[in-house]
Legacy VTK file of the C-alpha trace (Angstrom):
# vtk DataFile Version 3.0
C-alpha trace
ASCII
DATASET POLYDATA
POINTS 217 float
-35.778 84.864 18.998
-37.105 82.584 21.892
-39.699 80.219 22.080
-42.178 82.172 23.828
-41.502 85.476 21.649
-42.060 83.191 18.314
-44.956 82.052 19.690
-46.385 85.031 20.612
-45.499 86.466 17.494
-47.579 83.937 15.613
-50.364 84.366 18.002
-50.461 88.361 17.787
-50.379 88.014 13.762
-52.710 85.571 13.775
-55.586 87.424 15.905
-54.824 90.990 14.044
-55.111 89.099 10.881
-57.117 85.896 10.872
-55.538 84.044 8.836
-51.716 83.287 7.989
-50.331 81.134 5.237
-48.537 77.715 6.708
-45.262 78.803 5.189
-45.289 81.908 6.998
-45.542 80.097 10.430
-43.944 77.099 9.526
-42.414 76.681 12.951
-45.783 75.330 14.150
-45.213 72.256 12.201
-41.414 71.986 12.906
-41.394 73.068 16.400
-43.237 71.385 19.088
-42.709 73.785 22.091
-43.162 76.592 19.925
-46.484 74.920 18.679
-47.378 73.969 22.497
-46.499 77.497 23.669
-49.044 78.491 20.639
-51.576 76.521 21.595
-51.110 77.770 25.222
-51.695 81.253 24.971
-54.401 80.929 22.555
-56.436 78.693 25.200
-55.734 81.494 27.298
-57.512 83.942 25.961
-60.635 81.599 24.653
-59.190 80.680 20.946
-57.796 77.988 19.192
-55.728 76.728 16.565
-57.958 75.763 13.390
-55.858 74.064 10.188
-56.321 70.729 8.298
-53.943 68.971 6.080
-56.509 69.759 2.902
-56.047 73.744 3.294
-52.864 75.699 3.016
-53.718 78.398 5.867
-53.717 78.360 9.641
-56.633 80.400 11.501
-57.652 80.745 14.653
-61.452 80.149 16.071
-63.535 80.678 19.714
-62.747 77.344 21.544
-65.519 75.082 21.624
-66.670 74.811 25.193
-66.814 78.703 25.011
-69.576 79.437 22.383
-72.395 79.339 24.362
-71.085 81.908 26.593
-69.338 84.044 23.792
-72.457 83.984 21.341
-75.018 84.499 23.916
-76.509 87.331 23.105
-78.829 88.337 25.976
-82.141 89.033 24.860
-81.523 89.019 21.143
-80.282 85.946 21.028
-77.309 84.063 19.758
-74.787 85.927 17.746
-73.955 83.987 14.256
-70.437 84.440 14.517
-67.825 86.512 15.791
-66.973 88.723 13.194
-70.819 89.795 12.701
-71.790 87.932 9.678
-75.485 88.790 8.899
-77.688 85.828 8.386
-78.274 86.084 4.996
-74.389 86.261 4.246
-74.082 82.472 6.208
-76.872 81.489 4.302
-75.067 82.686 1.014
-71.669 81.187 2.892
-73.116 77.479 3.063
-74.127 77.843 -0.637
-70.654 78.945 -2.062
-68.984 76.104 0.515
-71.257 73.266 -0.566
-70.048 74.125 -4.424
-66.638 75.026 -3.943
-65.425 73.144 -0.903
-67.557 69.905 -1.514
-66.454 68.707 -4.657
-62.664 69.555 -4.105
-62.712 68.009 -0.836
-64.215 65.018 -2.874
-61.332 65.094 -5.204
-58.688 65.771 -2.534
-59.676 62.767 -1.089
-59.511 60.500 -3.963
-56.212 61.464 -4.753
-54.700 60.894 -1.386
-56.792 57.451 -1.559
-55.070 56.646 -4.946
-51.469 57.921 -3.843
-52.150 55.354 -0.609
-50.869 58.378 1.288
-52.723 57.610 4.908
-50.219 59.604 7.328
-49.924 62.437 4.701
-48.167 65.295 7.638
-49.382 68.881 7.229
-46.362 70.020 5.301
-45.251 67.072 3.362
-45.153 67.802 -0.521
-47.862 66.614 -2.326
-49.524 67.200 -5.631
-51.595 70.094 -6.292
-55.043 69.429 -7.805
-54.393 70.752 -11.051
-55.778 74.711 -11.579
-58.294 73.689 -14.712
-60.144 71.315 -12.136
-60.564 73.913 -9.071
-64.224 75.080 -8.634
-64.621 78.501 -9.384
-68.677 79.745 -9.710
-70.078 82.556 -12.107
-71.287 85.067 -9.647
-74.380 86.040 -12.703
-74.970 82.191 -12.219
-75.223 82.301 -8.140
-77.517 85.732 -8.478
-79.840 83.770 -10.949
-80.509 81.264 -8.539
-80.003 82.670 -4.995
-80.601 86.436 -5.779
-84.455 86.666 -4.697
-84.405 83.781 -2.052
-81.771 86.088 -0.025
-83.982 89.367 -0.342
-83.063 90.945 -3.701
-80.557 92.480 -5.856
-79.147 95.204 -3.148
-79.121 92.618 -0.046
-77.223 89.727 -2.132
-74.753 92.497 -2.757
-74.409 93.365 0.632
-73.868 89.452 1.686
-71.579 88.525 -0.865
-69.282 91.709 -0.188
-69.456 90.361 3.316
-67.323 86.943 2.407
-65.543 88.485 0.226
-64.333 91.618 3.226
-63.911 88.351 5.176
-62.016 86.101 3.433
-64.371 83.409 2.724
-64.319 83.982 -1.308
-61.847 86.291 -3.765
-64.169 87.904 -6.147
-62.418 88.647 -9.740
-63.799 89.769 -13.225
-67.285 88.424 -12.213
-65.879 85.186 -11.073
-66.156 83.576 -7.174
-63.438 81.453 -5.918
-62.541 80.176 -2.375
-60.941 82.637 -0.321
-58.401 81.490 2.426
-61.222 81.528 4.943
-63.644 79.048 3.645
-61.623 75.318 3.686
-60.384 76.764 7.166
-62.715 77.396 9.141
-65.334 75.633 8.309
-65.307 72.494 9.795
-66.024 69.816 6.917
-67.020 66.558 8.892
-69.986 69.054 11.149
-70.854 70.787 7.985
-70.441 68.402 4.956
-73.254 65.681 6.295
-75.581 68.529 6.876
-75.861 69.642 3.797
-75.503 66.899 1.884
-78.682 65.390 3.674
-80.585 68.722 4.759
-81.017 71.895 3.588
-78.757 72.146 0.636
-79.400 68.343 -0.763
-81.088 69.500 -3.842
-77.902 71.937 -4.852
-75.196 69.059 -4.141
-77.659 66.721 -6.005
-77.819 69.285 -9.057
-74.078 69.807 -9.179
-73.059 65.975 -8.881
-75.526 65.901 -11.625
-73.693 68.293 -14.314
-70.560 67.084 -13.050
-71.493 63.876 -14.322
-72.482 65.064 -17.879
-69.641 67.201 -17.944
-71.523 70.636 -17.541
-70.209 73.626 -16.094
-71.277 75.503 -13.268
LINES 1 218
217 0 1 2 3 4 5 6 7 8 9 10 11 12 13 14 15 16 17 18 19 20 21 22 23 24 25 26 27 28 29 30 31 32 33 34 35 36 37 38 39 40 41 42 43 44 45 46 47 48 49 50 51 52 53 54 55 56 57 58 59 60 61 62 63 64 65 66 67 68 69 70 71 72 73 74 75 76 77 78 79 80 81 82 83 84 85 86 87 88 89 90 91 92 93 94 95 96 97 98 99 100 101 102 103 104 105 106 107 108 109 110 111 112 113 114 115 116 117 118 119 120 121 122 123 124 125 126 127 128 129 130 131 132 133 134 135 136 137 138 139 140 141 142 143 144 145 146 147 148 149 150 151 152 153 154 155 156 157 158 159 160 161 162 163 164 165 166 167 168 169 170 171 172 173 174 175 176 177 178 179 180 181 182 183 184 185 186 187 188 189 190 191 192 193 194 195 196 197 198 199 200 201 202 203 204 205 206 207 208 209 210 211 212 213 214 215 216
């Protein structure tokens, strides 16, 4: 196979599907035209490449200096997203990020501190964070608290069914964890700062509390 038709390969699977894993595209990494050629015909067609070395998936987002014009929404307004998320599903979606995302991204961090690991590459072998220590939230625990702010029993529903249809979260046995979506493409140094400081400071403040008396979420 070519150059061009592996690229175009990984750029056709990764607009019909979102989302791939790095080891299925793994000449992205390896390859520079084919990453180039990637990169190419993406921009040509308004997207781009989103990954980080912290998740394991590759997706693919509007380009930046296109928003405006993609979002715009004539009269209505600006769209939230591409894919249609209502608002009260992003709302819901900043909640689940700020207590899965945040605190792993906080322990990512201090392990690749510790290791002294400061050109870590996007496929180099490294640890995995142990499974006991990956967030995971009760979904009876996020109803409890976010259930009525978001409009009731039947709308929650509806917005949590949304991340879950999306990718953000995997739902399981009454338990939320992150879907591939949600460390991907979510961009953690726009979001993180906001929410640490604005609307969601009391929920980070409330889980770095239990985590430090050893309290489960």
């Amino acid at each position: 196979m070519t150059v061009s038709n592996k690229a175009g390969s990984i750029c056709a699977r990764l607009i019909s599907r979102r989302f791939l894993h790095k080891n299925e595209v793994k000449e992205l990494f390896l390859d520079e035209n084919v990453r180039s050629q990637v990169d190419d015909l993406l921009k040509s067609v308004g997207l781009e490449l989103v990954t980080h070395i912290y998740t394991d998936y590759v997706a693919v987002k509007v380009r930046k200096d296109l928003e405006q014009s993609v979002f715009d929404n004539g009269a209505d307004g600006n769209q939230a997203t591409n894919i249609n998320l209502s608002r009260g599903a992003i709302a819901l979606l900043a909640i689940v990020w700020a207590k899965l995302i945040l605190p792993k991204r906080q322990m990512q961090i201090e392990r690749k501190t510790l290791e002294g690991d400061n050109q870590m590459p996007l496929l180099k072998e490294r640890k995995p964070i142990p499974k006991e220590d990956l967030s995971s939230l009760e979904e009876s625990a996020i109803r409890a608290d976010f259930e009525e702010k978001l409009g009731g029993k039947s709308k929650f529903s509806q917005y949590i069914s949304e991340l879950s249809r999306h990718g953000f979260i995997r739902r399981r046995e009454g338990t939320i964890t992150e879907g591939p979506m949600l460390d991907t493409i979510i961009d953690y140094s726009y979001l993180a700062p906001r929410i640490i400081s604005g609307c969601l400071a009391d929920v980070v403040a409330i889980e770095r509390s239990a985590g430090d008396n050893d309290v489960s979420v």
